[in-house]
TORTOR-432953 format. One record per residue (C-alpha): x, y, z; residue in three letters; chain; residue number from 1. Coordinates in nm, 2 decimals. Example, Ala and Ser with C-alpha at 12.3 -4.5 7.8 and 13.67 -1.06 7.14 Angstrom:
<atoms>
<atom><x>1.23</x><y>-0.45</y><z>0.78</z><res>Ala</res><chain>A</chain><n>1</n></atom>
<atom><x>1.37</x><y>-0.11</y><z>0.71</z><res>Ser</res><chain>A</chain><n>2</n></atom>
</atoms>
This chain:
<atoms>
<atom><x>-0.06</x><y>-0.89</y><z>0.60</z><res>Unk</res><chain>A</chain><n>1</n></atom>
<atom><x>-0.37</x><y>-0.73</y><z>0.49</z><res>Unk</res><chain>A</chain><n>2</n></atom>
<atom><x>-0.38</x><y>-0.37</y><z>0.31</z><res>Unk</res><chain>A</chain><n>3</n></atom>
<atom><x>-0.59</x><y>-0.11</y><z>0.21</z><res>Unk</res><chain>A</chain><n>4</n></atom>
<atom><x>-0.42</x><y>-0.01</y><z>-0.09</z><res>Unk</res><chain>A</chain><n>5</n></atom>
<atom><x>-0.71</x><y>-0.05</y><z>-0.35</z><res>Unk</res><chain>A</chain><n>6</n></atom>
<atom><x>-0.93</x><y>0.12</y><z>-0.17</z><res>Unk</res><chain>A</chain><n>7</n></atom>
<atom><x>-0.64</x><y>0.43</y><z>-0.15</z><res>Unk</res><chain>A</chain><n>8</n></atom>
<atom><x>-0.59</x><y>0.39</y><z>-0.48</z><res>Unk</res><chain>A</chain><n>9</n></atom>
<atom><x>-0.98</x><y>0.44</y><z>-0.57</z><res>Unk</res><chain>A</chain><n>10</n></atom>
<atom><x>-0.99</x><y>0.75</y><z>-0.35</z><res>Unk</res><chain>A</chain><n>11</n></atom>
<atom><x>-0.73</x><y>0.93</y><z>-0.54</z><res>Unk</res><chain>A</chain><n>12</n></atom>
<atom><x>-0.95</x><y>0.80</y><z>-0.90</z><res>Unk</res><chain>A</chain><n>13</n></atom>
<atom><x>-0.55</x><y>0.60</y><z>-0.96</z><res>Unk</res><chain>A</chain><n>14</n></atom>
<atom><x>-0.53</x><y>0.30</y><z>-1.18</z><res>Unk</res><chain>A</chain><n>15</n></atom>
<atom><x>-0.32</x><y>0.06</y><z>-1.09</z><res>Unk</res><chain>A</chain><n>16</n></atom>
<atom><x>-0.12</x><y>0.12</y><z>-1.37</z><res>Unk</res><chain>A</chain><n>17</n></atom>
<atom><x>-0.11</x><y>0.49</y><z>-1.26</z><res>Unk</res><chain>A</chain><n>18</n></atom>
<atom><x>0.01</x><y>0.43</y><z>-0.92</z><res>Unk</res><chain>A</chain><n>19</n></atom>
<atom><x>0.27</x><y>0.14</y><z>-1.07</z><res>Unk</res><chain>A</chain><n>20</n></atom>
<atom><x>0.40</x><y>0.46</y><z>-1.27</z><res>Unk</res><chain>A</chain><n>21</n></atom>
<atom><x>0.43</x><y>0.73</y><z>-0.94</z><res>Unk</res><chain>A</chain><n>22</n></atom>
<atom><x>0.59</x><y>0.43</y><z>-0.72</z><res>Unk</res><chain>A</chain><n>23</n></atom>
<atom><x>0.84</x><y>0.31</y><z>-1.02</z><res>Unk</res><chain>A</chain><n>24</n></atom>
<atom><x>0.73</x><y>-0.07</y><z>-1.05</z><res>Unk</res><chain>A</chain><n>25</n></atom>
<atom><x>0.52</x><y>-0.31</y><z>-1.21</z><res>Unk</res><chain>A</chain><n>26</n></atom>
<atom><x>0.09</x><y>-0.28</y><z>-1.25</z><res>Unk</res><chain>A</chain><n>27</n></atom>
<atom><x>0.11</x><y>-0.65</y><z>-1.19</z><res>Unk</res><chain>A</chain><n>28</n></atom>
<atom><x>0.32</x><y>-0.58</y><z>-0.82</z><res>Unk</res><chain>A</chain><n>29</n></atom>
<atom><x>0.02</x><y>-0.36</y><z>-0.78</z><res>Unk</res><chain>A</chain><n>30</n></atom>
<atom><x>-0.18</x><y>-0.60</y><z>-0.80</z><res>Unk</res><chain>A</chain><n>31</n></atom>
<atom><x>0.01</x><y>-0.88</y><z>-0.62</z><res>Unk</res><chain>A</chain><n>32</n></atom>
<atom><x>-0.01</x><y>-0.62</y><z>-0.33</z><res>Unk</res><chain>A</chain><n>33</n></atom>
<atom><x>-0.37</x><y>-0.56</y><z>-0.34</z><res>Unk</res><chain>A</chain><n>34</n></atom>
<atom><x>-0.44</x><y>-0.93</y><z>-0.33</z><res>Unk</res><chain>A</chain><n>35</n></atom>
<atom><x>-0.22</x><y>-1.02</y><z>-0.04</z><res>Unk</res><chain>A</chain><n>36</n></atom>
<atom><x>0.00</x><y>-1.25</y><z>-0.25</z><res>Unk</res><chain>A</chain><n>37</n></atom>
<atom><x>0.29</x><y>-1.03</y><z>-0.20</z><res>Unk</res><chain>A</chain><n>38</n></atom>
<atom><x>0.43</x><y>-0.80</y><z>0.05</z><res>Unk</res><chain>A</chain><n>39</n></atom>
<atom><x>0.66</x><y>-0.54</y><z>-0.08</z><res>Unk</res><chain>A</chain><n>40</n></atom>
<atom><x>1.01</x><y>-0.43</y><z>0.10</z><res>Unk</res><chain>A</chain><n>41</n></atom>
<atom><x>1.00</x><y>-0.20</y><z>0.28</z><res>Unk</res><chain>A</chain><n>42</n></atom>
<atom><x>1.17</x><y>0.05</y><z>-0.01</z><res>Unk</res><chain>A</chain><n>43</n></atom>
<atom><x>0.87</x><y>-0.02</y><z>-0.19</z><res>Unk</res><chain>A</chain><n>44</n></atom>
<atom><x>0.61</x><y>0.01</y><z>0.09</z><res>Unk</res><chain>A</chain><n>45</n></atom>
<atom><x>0.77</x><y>0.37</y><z>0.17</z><res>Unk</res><chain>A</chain><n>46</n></atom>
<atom><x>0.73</x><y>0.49</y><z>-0.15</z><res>Unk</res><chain>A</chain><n>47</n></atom>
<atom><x>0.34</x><y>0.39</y><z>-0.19</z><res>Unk</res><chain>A</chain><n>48</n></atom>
<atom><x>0.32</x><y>0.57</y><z>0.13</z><res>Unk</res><chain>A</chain><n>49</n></atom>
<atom><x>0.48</x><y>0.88</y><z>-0.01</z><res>Unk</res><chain>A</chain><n>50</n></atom>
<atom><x>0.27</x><y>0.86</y><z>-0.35</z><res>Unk</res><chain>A</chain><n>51</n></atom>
<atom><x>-0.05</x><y>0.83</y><z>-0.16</z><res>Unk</res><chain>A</chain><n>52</n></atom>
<atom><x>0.03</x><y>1.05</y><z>0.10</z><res>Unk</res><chain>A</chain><n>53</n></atom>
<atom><x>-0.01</x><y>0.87</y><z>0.38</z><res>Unk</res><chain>A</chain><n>54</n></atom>
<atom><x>0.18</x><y>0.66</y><z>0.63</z><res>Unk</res><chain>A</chain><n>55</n></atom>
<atom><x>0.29</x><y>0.29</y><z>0.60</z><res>Unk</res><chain>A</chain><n>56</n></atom>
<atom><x>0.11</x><y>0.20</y><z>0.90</z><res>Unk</res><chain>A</chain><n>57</n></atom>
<atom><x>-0.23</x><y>0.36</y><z>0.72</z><res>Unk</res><chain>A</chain><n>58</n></atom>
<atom><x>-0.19</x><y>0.10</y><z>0.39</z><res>Unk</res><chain>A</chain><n>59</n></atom>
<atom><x>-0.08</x><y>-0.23</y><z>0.62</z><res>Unk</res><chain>A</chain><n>60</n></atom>
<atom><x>-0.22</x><y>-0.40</y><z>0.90</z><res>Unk</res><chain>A</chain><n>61</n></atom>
<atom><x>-0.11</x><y>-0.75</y><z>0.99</z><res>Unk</res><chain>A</chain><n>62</n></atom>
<atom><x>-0.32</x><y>-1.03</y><z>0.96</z><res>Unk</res><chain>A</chain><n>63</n></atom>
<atom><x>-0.58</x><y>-1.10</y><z>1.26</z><res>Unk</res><chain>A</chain><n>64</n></atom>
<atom><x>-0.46</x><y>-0.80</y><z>1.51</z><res>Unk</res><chain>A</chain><n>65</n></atom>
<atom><x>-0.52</x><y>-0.46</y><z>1.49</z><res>Unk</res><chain>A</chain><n>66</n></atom>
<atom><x>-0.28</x><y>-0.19</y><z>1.48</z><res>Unk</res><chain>A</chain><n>67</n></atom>
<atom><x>-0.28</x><y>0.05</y><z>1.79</z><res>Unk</res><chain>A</chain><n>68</n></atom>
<atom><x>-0.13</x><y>0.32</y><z>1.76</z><res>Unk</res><chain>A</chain><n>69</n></atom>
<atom><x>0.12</x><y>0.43</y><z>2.10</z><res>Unk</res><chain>A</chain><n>70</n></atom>
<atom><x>0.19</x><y>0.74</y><z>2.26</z><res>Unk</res><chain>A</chain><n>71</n></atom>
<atom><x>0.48</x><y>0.79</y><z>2.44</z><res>Unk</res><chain>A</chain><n>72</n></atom>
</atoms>
């Protein structure tokens, strides 16, 4: 899965320890999620979306396809 959370993150002038501290876990899951050697549950990918107000869909993309987005 590939993400955009660094770049997010750098918008808002966040460390990753700062972001760590709004979401409630580790700088080093921070930066497991940044480099694509972990993807979080989906408790934990909610609640980066909250603290950087914006949607799930706007942090994650999986790998090799772009995300659409559909209308009804």
């Amino acid at each position: 899965m590939q993400n955009r959370l660094s770049e997010l993150r750098a918008e808002r002038g966040w460390t990753q320890a700062d972001l760590a501290g709004e979401v409630g876990v580790s700088r080093q899951t921070i930066i497991s999620i940044e480099r694509g050697r972990y993807d979080p549950s989906l408790p934990v990918a909610f609640a980066l979306a909250a603290a950087l107000d914006v949607t799930v869909e706007d942090i994650f993309q999986p790998d090799g396809a772009s995300v659409s987005h559909r209308t009804g």
